[in-house]
N, C-alpha and C positions, 0 to 999 in steps of 0.2 A: 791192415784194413785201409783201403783207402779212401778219401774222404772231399778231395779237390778234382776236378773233371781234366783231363789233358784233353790237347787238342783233336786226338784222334781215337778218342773213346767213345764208346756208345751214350748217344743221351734219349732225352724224350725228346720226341718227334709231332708235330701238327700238322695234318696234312688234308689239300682241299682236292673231292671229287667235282667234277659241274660234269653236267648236262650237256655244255655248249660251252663253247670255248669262243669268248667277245671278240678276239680277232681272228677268229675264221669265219669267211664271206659264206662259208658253204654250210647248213642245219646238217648235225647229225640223225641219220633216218634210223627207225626204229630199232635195225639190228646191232649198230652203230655201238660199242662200246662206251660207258663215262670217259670222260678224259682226268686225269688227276693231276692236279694242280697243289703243289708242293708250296709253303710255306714256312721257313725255317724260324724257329723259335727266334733267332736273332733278326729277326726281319721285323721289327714292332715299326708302329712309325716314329720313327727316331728326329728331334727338335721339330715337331710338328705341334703337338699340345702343349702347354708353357702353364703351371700354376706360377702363382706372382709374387705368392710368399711361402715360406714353411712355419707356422705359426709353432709348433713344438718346438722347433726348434732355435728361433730366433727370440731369445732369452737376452734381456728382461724387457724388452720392447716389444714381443709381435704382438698380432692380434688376440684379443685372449674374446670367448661368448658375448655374444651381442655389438664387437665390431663385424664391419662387412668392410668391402670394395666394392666404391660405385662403378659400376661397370660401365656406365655412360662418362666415365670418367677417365677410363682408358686409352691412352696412344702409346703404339707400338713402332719404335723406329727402326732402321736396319742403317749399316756403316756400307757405304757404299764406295767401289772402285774407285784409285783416283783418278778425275779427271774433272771438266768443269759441270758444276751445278746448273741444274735443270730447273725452270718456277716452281716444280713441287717439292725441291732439296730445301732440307736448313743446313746453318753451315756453325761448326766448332760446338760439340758436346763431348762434354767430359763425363762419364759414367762410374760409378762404384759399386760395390758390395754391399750390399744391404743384412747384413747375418746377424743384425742384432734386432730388427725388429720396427716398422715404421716409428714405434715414438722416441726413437733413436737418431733417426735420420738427420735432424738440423746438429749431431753432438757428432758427425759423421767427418774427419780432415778433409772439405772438400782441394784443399791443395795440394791431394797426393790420391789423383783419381788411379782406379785401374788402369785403365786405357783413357783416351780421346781420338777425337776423329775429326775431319774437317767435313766432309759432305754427308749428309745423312739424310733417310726418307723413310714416311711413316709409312705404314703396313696397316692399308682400309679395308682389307678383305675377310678379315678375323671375324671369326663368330664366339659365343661363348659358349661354354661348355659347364653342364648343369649337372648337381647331383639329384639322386630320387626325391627330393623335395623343393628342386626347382630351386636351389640356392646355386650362386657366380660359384665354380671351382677353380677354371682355369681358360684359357685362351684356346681357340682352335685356330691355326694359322693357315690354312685349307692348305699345305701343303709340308714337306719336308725341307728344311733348310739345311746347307749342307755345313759338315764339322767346320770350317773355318768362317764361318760368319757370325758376325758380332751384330746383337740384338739389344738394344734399352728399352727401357717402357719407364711411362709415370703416371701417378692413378691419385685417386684420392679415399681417406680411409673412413668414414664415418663410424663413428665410436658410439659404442653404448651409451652414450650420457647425452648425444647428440648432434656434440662437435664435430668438427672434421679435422683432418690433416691433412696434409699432401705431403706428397713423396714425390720429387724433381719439380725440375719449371716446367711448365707449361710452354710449347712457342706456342706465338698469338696472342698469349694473355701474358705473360710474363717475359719481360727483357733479358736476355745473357747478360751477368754479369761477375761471373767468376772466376778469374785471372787465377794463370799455371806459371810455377817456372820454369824459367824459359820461353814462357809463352808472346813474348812480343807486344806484351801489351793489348794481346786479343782477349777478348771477354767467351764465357762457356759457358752456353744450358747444362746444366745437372742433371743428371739419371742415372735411374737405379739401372743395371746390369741385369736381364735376362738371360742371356746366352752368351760366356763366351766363347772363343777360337779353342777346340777339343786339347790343342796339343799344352794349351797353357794349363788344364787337369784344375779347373777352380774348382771346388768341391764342392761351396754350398748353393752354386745357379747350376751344378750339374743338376743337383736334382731338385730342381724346378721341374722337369722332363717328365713328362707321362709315359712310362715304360710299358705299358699294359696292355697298350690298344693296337690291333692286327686291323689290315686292310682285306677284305672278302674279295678282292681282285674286280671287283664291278661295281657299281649304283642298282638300284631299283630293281634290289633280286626278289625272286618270286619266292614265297615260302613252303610254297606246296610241297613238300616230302625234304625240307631239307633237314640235315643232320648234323651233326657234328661230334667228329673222336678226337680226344689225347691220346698221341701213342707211342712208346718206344719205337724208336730208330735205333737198333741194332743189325749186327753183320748176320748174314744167313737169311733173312728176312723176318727175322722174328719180331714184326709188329705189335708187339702187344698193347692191348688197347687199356686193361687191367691193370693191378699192382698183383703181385705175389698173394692178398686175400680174396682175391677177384672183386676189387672195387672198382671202379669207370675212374679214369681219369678226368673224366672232365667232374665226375664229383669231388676228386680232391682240388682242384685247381678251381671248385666254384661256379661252375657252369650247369652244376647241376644241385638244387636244393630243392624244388617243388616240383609242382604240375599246374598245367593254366588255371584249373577250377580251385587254386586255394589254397591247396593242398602241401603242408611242407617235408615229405616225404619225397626222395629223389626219386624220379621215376624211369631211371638209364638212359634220360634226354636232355640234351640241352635246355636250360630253360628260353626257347623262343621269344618268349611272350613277356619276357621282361626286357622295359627298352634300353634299361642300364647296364644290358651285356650286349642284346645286339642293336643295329640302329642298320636297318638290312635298305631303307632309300640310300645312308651315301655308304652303303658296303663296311658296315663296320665292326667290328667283334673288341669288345668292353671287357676286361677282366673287370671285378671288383673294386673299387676305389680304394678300399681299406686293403689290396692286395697288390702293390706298385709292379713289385718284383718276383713275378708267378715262378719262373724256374731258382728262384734263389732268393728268398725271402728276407733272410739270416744274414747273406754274402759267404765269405767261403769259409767255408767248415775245414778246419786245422787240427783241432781234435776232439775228438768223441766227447759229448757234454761240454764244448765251448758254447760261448754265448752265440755265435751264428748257427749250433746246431741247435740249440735248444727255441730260437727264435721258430727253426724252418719248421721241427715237431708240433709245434703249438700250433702255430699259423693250418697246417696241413689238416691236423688233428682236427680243428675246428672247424675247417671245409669237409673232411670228411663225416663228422659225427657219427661216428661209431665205434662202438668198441672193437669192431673186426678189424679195425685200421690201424698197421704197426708200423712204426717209424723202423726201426733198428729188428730184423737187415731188410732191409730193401732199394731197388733198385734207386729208387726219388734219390736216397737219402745220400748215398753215392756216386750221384753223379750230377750235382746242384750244377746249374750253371749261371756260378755268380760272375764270368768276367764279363758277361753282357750289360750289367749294371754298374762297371767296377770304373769309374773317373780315370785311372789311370793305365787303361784299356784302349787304344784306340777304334772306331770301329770299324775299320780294314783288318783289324787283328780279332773280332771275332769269330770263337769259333762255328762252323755254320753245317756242323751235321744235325742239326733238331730243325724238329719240321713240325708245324700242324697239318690235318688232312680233314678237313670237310666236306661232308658228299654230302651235295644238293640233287636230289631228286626233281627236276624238272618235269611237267606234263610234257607230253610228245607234241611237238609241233613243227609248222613249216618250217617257223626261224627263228633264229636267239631270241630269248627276251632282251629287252633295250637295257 
């Protein structure tokens, strides 16, 4: 039985229909077939969403109920090429690990940073990114940054009791003053470690990473008729959009649990109408929060009833609700693909036969929507 995905086996597949295709100048006319627009499950936006901490995990210090992060509190810098500083660079930060938890941070060796850098520049364009009650989850960087860039941020933590803390110095309110060895007698801002460079495999700012979120290939899509399938990617063209008990993929995977009026019975539809799956002005498709790692939940499954198969059953189980829903055998369960999520994974080396497929039904017109 096998239980880990090769590279050239069949997996589940996402895959987007449109109406109109944004870079062709010419409307398709009536007779005019969809165009399908292919999306490979490894294609999430990768270092584009950033949370700031992992509070489960950053034991005995993270955030534990009733801290937050002041979000007005946030600066995001990036390490930049070298060469000479521009008026908007600061210069000499030395960055670390943060895996124990803000009230850890001042107990932290600042004279054995991860990295340092000499030119760096903050990142103004972020927006933040909210769960269904309108609480700070993570950073939106409007863009993807690529595996070898090096990211810090410093923020401030407001704590149930009232107090605050910070996490690095501040430039403009706070002086470098951190001296390295070897460092020459130059002084260094402090920051925590966002993102580092893929091939150095840091494990716990890999996942800071929002692995969940799919780009709809446009902005300002219309919702008129649109749809959306999970489907296997096998040879022959055996698309199946089902599992082995005829359930909708997108009901296991969470896309589908209601209906607009209320209702929490899946109704074989994407749920639309929820903005914490899709966010269809800047083209966006949301797995679940509580669901990081959609193809691979667990990570890799080694043996039958190890703790990553037992993880991906539960998780699945519970998006599916139902008793028609069986783990063992079926296709999911064989063919996880956890090296998308896997730190020690480069992402040139994913595998990239899964695809999502969403067919958006457009009204007929002269010309694309915008």
């Amino acid at each position: 039985m096998r239980y880990s995905r090769g590279l050239v086996m069949p997996v589940l597949a996402l895959a987007f229909l449109s109406a109109c295709d944004s870079e062709d100048p010419v409307a398709p006319s009536v007779q005019d077939p969809p165009l399908e627009y292919v999306i490979e499950a490894s294609d999430y936006l990768n270092f584009r969403f950033f949370k700031l901490d992992l509070p489960g995990k950053e034991i005995p210090g993270g955030r534990v109920p009733g801290d937050r992060i002041l979000e007005e509190t946030v600066h995001i810098f990036q390490l930049m090429p070298p060469g000479e500083p521009t008026s908007q660079d600061i210069l000499n930060v030395a960055v670390y690990v943060d895996s124990l938890g803000f009230r850890n941070w001042d107990g932290i060796d600042f004279y054995d940073p991860y990295l340092y850098g000499r030119v760096w520049r903050e990142i103004t364009t972020w927006n933040p990114y909210r769960d269904d009650i309108d609480q700070f989850v993570a950073v939106d960087l409007g863009k993807q940054y690529l595996a070898r860039d090096v990211l810090a941020v410093v923020y401030s933590v407001r704590k149930a009791d009232g107090t605050e803390s910070r996490v690095g110095d501040f430039p403009g309110i706070d002086q470098p003053e951190q001296t390295l060895p070897g460092g020459q007698g130059e002084m260094y801002y402090r920051m925590k470690l966002l993102k580092a460079p893929v091939w150095q495999e840091e494990p716990h700012s890999f996942d800071y990473v929002l692995r969940n979120i799919y780009s709809l290939g446009g902005n300002n899509i219309d919702p008129t008729g649109f749809a959306l399938r999970i489907e296997r990617n096998q040879p022959g063209g055996n698309h199946f959009k089902q599992d082995e008990n005829g359930l909708d993929y997108i009901r296991i995977f969470g896309l589908d649990r209601g209906d607009p009026h209320g209702g929490r019975v899946p109704d074989g539809r994407v749920d639309l109408w929820d903005p914490n799956l899709f966010d269809l002005a800047r083209g966006l498709l949301k797995f679940p929060l509580d669901f990081p790692h959609p193809f691979a939940p667990g990570g890799q499954i080694r043996t039958e009833g190890d703790e990553a198969d037992q993880i991906a059953e539960a998780v699945y189980s519970a998006y599916a609700d139902t008793t028609a829903f069986e783990w063992n055998p079926s296709f999911l369960r064989h063919f996880q693909m956890w090296e998308i999520y896997d730190p020690h994974v480069y992402p040139f080396e994913y595998p990239d036969s899964s695809s999502f497929r969403i067919i958006v039904n457009l009204p007929v017109s002269d010309e694309c929507p915008p």
